[in-house]
N, C-alpha and C positions, 0 to 999 in steps of 0.2 A: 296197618303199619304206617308212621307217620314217615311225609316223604322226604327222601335226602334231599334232592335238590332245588332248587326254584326252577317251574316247569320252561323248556326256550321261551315257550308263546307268550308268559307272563313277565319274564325281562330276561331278554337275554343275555344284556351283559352280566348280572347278577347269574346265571345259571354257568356261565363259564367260570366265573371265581368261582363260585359253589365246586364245581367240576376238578378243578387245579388242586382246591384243598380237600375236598372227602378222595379224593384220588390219589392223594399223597405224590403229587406229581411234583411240586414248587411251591414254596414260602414266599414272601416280599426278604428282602437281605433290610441289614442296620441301617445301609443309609440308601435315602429316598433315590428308586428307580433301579435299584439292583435286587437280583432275587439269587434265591438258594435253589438251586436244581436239585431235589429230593431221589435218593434211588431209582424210583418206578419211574419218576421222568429222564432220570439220567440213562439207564436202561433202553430209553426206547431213541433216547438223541446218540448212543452209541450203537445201536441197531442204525439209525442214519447214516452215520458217520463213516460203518462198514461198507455197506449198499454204495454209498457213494465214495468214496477211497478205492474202489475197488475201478468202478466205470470212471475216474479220472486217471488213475492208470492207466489203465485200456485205451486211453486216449493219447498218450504219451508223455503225462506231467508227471513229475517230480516233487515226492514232499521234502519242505526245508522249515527254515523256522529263523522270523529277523525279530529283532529287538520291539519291545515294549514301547521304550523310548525313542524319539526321534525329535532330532533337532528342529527347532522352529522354524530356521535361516531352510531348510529342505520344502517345509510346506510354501513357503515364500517365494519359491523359485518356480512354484507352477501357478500364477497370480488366479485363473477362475477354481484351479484346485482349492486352494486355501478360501476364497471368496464364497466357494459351496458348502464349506464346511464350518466355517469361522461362530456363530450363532452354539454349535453342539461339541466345541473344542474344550478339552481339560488340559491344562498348562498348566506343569510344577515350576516352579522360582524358587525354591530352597529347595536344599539337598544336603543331609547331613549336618544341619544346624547353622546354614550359611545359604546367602544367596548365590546363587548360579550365575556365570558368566553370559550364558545364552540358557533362556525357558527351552524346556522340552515338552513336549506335545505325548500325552496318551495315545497312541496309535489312534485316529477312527476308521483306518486304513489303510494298507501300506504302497500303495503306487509310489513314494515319495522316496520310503527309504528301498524300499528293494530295486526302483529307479538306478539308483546310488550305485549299488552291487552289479547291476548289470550292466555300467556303464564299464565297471573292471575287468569283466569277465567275458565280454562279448570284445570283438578283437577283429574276426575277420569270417567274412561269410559260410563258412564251414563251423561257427559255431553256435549258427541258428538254423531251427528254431530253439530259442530257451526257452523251456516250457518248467513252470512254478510251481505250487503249491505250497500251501501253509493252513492248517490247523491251528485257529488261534480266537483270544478272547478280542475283542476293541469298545470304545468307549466311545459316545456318542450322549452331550448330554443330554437328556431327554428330559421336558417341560409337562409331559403328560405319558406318565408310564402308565406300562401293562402288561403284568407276567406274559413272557415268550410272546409279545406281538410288538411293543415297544419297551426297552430296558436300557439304561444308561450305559450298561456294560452286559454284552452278549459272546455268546459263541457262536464261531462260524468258520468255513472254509476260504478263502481268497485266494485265484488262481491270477498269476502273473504271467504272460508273456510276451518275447520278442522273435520278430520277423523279418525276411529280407525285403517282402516287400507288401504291399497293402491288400491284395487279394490273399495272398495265405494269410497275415492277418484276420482279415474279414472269414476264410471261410472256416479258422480255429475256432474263432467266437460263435460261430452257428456250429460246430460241431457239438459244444460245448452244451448252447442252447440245448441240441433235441438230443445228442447221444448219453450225454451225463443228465441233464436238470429234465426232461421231458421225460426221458424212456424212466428215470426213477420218480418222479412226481406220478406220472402215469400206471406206473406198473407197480409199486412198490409201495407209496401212500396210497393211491388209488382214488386220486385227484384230478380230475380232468382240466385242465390247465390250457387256457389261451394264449399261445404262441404268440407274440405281436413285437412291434417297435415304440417304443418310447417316442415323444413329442419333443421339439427342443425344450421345452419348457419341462417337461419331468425329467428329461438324459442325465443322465451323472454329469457330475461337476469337472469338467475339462477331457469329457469324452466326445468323440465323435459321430458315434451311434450308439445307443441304449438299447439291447433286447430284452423283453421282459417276458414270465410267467405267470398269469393272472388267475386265481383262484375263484369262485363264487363260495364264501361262506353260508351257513345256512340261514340267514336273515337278509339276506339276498347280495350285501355287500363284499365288495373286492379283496384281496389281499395279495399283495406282489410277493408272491411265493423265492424269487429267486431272481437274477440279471446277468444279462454277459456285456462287456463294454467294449466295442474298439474305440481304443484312443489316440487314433491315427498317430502323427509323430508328434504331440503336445509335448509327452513325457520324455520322449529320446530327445529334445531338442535341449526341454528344460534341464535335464539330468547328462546332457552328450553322451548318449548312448548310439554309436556311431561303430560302423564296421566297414573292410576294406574286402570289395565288391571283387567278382571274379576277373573283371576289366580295371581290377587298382583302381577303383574313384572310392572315395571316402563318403558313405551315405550313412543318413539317420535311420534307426528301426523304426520298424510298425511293432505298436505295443497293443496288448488288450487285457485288458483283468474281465473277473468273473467270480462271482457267490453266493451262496443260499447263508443260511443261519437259523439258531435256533427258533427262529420265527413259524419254522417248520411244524414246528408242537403246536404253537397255538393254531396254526391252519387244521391242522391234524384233528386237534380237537374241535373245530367250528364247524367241519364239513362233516365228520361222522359220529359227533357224538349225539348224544339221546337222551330223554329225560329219566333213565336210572343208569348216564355215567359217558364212562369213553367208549367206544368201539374202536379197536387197533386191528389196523386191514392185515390178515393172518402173515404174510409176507414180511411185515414191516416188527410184529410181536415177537417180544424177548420172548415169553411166553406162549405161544400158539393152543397148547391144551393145558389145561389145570385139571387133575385127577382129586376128587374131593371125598374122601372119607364122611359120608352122609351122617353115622352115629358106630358105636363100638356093637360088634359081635362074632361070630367063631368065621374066623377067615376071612374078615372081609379087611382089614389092615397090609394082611401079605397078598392078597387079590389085587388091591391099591396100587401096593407097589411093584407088584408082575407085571399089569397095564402101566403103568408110569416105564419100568422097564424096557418094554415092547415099543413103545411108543417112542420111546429116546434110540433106541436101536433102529427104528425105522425112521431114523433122521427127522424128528419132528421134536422141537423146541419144547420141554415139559415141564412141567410142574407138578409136586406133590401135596397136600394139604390134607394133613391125616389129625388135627391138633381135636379131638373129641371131645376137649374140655372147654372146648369154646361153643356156644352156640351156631347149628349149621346155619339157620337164617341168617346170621350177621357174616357168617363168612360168606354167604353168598351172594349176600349184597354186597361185600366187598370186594367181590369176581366181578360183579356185575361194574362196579363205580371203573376199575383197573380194566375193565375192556378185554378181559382173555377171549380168544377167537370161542375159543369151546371147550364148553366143563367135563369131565367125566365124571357125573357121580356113581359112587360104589355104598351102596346098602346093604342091611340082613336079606330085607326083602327081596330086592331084587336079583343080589346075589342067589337068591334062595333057587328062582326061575333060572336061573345061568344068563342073568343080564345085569349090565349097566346102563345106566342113562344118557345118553347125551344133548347136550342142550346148546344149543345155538346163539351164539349173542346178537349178530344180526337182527333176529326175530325172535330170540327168548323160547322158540319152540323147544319142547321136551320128548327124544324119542328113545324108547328101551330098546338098547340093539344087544343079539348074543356076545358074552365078553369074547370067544374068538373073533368075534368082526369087528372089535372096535377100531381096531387098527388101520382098517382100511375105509371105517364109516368117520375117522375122524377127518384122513385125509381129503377124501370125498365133500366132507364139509368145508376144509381148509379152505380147498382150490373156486368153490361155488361160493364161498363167502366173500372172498376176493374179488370175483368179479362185479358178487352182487353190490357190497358198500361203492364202487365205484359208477354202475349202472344206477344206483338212485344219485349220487353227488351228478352226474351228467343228467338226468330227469330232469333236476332242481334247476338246473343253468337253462336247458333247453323250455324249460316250462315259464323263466322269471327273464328269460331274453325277449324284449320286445324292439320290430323295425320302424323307425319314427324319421319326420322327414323334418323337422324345427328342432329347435335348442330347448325350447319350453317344454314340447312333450320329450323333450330327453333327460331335462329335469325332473320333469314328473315322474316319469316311470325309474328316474332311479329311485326314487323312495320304496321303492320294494324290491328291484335289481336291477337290470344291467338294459343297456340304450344299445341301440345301435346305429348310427346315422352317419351320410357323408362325411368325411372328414371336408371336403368344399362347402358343407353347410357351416361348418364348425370354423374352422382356421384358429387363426392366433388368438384375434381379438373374440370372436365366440369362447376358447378357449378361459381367456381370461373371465369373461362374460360368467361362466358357469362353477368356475375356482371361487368365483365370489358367494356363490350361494351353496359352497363344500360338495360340489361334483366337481370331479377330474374326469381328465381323458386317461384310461386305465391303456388303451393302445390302439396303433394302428394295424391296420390288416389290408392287403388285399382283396378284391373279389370271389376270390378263390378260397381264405381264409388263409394265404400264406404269409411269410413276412416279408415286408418291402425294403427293398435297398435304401430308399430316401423318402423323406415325406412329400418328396415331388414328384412322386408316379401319382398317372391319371385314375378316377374312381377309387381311390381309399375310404376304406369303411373306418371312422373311429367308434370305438366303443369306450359309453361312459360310464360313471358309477359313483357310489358313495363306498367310500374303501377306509379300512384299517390303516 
């Protein structure tokens, strides 16, 4: 059989396009750097979206929903906001067949206007914390796209909030970090993710402290999977978002935003897919078991669907594929491209024996289990699959991690992944030294591997990389 995809090892970026389109995941859209989200990709960004909606609840935010549009005179009022952004900004000047009195700005994110709202709404210290949320698309122009890793216009979440004062600030934004964006990166994609701090030089644009999410794709490269911002009081100053203190003094809030985005896909597909397709970690698939009618004969149709049945009654996300008129090899290379955790095929044959097959995407293994046990041989595999796709993405980090004490061997070694070296060997100007030859400092850490209040604690590790 000739092979669907271009193999990783022979060019990887070609194997991930290859990936996106036999996968039916996302198109390129009409105009340059936006894409069409295809079902089966959409499918697994709303499997996100739950996962994650559910633990920012639980954390205590609030989903809302602000305008598209926002005034330009707004970005202007927060001068390094608009300074960080100004290069990837889309600005309409006609509207309706006329020019505008004032350009409006494309959202590329909204600190600016939801600033605006919560300078109305907040009032006096009993009505913080306000805690945000928004499901929403933004635009960012982009100079060199790439289905779900960079796109001019994406989806994403943006959490907003306001504080009384800079410690619960600070400790909302790490809640956020490890209770929302860690425990689901971790447990849910199954993506072992480094916890760290951004450098002034990567922080967002008029934030205070930057924490970041840092993935290892499988060509050894980074991808900032997700961020939490404190923006100490830049934004309540710019925006007077000010509240009256339990001692009647009139104080500015502590603000911090926070976000992942569709960028998730593409991580998704770089850490676990393979050379015949996606692997989707069983936790995170619309689909978890696809039940596959092998070829037509007496009962193996309503067999199908009893297991399909069973299988959805026992809380397990199903699929049916009974279509006999289509050849089984192409459907099952098409199970295989689409990442379902695990197949059930149903046969004459091996109905005949009182079995079905179960097959493993992880490892492609094939085993005949009694159709009474399937139910419990698929779960079985669900939970071990789970772990497994995130135990080799952790292999890969720990095996392409090397400790290096110069800037040059940290250069070097990121040609195949990830440095780790003083951040005292590094500093600003090493910093810059290495941005020149397309190595970043992906973040800081600890000794300990935790994450540091400021980039002025003693013995910081930075870790460097060539990144997405």
């Amino acid at each position: 059989m000739a092979r669907v995809l271009t193999p990783r090892a022979e060019d990887f970026p070609r194997w991930y396009q290859d990936l996106i389109a036999k996968a039916q995941l996302a198109d390129n859209g009409p105009v340059r750097g936006t894409m069409v989200i295809r079902p089966a990709g959409y499918a697994i960004w709303e499997r996100m979206q739950s996962e994650m909606d559910n633990r920012i609840k639980a954390a205590g935010a609030e989903n809302a929903y602000f305008p598209l549009f926002i005034p330009e005179s707004y970005l202007r009022r927060e001068a390094e906001h608009v300074e960080g952004f100004s290069p990837e900004l889309a600005v309409v000047t006609h509207g309706g067949g006329k020019q505008l009195a004032e350009p409006v700005v494309v959202r590329p994110t909204s600190e600016t206007v939801i600033g605006e709202f919560m300078a109305k709404w907040v009032d006096s210290y009993r009505d913080l914390p306000l805690l945000l949320n928004q499901w929403a698309n933004v635009v960012r122009w982009e100079l060199r796209p790439r289905v779900f890793l960079r796109t001019s216009e994406f989806l994403w979440q943006e959490g907003h909030t306001a504080h009384a004062d800079e410690a619960d600030a600070r400790a909302y934004a790490r809640r956020i970090l490890h209770e929302v964006y860690e425990d689901f990166m971790v447990n849910v994609l199954g993506i072992p993710v480094l916890v760290g701090r951004k450098t002034a030089r990567e922080r967002f644009a008029g934030a205070t402290s930057t924490y970041t999410l840092e993935g290892m794709m499988a060509d050894g490269k980074a991808l900032q999977l997700g961020t939490s911002h404190e923006l100490g009081q830049n934004f309540a100053r710019a925006f007077d978002i000010t509240y009256t203190s339990a001692e009647r003094a009139v104080e500015h809030a502590w603000t911090t935003s926070w976000g992942v985005s569709t960028r998730m896909l593409g991580g998704l597909i770089m850490v676990h897919g393979d050379d015949n397709g996606l692997r989707v970690p069983p936790r995170l698939a619309p689909v978890q078991a696809y039940v596959m009618v092998v070829k037509a004969g007496d009962g193996v149709a309503e067999a199908a669907a009893k297991l399909r049945d069973a299988l959805r009654d026992a809380g397990v996300r199903v699929g049916l594929d009974d279509r006999v008129d289509t050849p089984f090899g192409r459907r099952a290379v098409d199970a295989e491209l689409k990442g379902y955790p695990v197949r059930v095929e149903v046969g004459p044959r091996d109905l005949a024996a009182g079995n079905a097959v179960l097959v493993r995407r992880t490892d492609g293994s094939k085993t005949p289990v009694p159709v009474a046990d399937v139910v419990g041989a698929v779960r079985d595999a669900l939970d071990a699959d789970q772990q497994r796709l995130y135990d080799e993405a952790l292999a890969l980090r720990q095996a392409r991690t090397v400790e290096v004490g110069t800037l040059a061997d940290a250069v070097a070694a990121a040609a195949t992944g990830w440095a780790r070296v003083p951040w005292s060997v590094v500093g600003p100007a090493g910093e810059a030294e290495v941005n020149a030859q397309g190595v970043t400092v992906r973040c800081l850490l600890r000794p300990d591997g935790s994450v540091p209040d400021s980039d002025d604690e003693p013995d910081l590790v930075a870790v460097l990389a060539r990144s997405y």
